[in-house]
C-alpha positions as CSV (number, residue, x, y, z in Angstrom):
1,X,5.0,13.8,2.3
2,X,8.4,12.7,2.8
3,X,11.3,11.3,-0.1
4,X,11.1,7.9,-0.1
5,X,14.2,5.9,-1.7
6,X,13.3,3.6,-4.2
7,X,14.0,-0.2,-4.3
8,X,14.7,0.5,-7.8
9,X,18.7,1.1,-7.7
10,X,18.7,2.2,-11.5
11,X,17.8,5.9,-11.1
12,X,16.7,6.5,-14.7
13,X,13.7,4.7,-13.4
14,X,10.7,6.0,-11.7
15,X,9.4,5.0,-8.4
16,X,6.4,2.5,-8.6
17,X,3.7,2.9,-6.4
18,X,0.1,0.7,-6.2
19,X,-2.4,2.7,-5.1
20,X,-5.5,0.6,-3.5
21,X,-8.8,1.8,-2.7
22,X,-10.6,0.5,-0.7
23,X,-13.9,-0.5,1.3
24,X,-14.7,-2.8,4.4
25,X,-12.1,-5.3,3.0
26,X,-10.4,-6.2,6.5
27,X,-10.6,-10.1,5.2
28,X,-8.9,-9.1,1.8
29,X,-6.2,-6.3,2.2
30,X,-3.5,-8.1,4.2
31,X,-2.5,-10.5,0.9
32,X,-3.2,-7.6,-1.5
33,X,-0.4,-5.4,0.2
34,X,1.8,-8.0,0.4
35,X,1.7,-9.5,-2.3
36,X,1.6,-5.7,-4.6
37,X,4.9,-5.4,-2.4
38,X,6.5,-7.9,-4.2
39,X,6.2,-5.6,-7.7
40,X,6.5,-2.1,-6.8
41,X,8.4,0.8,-4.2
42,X,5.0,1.3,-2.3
43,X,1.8,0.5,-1.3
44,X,-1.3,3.4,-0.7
45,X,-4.0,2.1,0.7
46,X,-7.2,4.2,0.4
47,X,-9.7,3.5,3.0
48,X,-13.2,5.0,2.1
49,X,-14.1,5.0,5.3
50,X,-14.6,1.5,6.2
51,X,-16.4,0.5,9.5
52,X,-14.2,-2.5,10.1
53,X,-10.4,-2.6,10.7
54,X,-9.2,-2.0,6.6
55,X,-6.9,0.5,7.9
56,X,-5.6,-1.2,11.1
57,X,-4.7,-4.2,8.9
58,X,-3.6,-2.7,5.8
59,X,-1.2,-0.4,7.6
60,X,0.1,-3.4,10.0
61,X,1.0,-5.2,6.2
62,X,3.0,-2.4,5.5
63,X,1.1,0.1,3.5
64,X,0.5,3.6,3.8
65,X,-3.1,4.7,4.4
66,X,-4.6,7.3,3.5
């Protein structure tokens, strides 16, 4: 996995990261990722293999699935 620079400019801080798992929740994931965004470096979105789009969508909100 690659280094990813944190929005956090204060390097004595870690990097935050919300980690979502995750089932059939197409409807749902969009606002969750966006609006987790808002209070930490980055989103993981973990699909257990949902039979809808959950990982289409959650990756077009700008997480990354897993």
């Amino acid at each position: 996995m690659s280094q990813l620079i944190s929005k956090n400019s204060n390097k004595s801080h870690p990097k935050v990261i919300a980690i979502i798992p995750c089932l059939n929740e197409e409807s749902f994931i969009t606002d969750t990722v966006i609006n987790s965004k808002k209070y930490v470096d980055e989103v993981i979105v973990i699909d257990d293999g949902s039979t809808d789009n959950t990982s289409q969508v959650a990756r077009a909100a700008g997480a990354q699935v897993i």
